[in-house]
C-alpha positions in Angstrom: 37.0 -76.0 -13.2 38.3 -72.5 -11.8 34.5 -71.4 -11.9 31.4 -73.2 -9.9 28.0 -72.6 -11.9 25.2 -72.1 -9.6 21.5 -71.8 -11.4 19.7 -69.4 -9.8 16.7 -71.3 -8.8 18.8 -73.2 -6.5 20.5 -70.2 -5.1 16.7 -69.1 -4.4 16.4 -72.3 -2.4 19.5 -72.1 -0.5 18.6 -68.7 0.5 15.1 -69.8 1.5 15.9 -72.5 3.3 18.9 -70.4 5.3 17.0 -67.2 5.9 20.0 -65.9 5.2 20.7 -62.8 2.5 22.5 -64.0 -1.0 25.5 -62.6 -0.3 25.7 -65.0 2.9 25.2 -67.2 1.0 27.7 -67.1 -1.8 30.9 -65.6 0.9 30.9 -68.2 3.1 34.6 -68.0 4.8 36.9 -65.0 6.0 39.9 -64.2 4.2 38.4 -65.0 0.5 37.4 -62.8 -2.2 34.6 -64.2 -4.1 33.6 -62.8 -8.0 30.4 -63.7 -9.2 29.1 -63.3 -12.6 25.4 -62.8 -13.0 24.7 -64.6 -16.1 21.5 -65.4 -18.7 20.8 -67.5 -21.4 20.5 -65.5 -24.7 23.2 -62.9 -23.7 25.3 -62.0 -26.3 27.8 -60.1 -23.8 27.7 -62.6 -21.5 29.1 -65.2 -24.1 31.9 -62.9 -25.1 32.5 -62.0 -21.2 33.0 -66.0 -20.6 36.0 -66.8 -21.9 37.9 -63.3 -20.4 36.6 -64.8 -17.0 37.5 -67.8 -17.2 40.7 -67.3 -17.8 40.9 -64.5 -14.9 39.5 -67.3 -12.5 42.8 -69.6 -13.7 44.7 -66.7 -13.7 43.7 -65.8 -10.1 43.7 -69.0 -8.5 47.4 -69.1 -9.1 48.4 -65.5 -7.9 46.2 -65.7 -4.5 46.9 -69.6 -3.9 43.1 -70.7 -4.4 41.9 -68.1 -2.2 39.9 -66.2 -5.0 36.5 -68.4 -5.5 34.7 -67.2 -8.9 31.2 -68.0 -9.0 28.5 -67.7 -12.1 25.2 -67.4 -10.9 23.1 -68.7 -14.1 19.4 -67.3 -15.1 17.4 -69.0 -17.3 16.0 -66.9 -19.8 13.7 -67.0 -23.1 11.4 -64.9 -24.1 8.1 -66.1 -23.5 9.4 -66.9 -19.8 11.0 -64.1 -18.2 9.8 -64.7 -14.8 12.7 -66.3 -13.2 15.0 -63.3 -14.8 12.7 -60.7 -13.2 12.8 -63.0 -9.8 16.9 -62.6 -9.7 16.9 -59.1 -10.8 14.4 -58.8 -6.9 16.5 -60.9 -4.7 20.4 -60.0 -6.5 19.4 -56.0 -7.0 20.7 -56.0 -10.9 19.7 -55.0 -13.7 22.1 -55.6 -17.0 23.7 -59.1 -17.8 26.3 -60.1 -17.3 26.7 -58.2 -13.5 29.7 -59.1 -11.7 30.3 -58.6 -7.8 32.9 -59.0 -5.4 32.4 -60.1 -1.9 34.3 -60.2 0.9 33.2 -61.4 4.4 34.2 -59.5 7.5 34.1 -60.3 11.1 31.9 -58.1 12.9 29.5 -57.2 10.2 29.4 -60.0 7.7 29.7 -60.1 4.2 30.0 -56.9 1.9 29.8 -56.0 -1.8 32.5 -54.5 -2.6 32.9 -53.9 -6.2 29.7 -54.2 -8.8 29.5 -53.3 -12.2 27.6 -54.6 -15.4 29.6 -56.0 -18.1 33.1 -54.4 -16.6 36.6 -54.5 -18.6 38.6 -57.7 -17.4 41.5 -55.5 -16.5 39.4 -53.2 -14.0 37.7 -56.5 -12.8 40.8 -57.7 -12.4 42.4 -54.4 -10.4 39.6 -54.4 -8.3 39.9 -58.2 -7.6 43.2 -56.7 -6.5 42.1 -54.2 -4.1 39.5 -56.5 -2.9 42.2 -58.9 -1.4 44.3 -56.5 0.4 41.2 -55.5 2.5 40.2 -59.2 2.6 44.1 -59.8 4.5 43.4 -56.6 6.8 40.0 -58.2 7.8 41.3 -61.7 7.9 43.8 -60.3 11.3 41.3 -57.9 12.8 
């Protein structure tokens, strides 16, 4: 599968147990550009916003040879339990689902957002996935 699903309790965990920040976390190695989607159950946009990505992810690991890692961190969500919701909205700073991020990892100063936007247009995701890698290259040889 072109994305990996991570449920967001675990991503707590991780982070937790690494003392480390989320992005850390989810942009491990230089050189990659890494898209997560911040997903929940019950969202109507984020169903419709599934199958665009999905096919980006196939689309991308083609034109930038498996260096493009797609990501969907998933909240559960009802109604009469919104507490782990309101926990990831805390530790990943968003507010709408879906929210998607790119990160890239530099050198000297770690890992960076550098796109974020909730519920974006696949083709501006897609640009900006774009963008993202020819900084990612510049990085890679500083």
């Amino acid at each position: 599968m072109a994305i990996d699903t991570i449920e967001f309790v675990d991503l707590e965990k991780t982070i937790s147990s690494k003392r480390s920040s989320f992005r850390n976390c989810l942009a491990p190695e230089l050189g990659r550009v890494y898209v997560i989607s911040i997903t929940r159950d019950g969202c109507p946009v984020c169903v419709r916003q599934k199958p665009k990505i999905d096919k980006l992810a196939k689309d991308a690991l083609k034109t930038y040879n498996g260096r493009a890692v797609f990501s969907q961190i998933h909240v559960k969500y009802s109604t009469e339990r919104k507490e782990e919701s309101l926990r990831s909205k805390d530790l990943l700073g968003h507010y709408f689902y879906p929210t998607n991020l790119i990160l890239i990892r530099s050198r000297d100063k770690g890992v960076f957002e550098y796109y974020r936007a909730a519920s974006p247009r696949i083709s501006e995701l897609a640009r900006n996935i774009a963008n993202a890698f020819k900084i990612a290259k510049m990085l890679e040889k500083q």
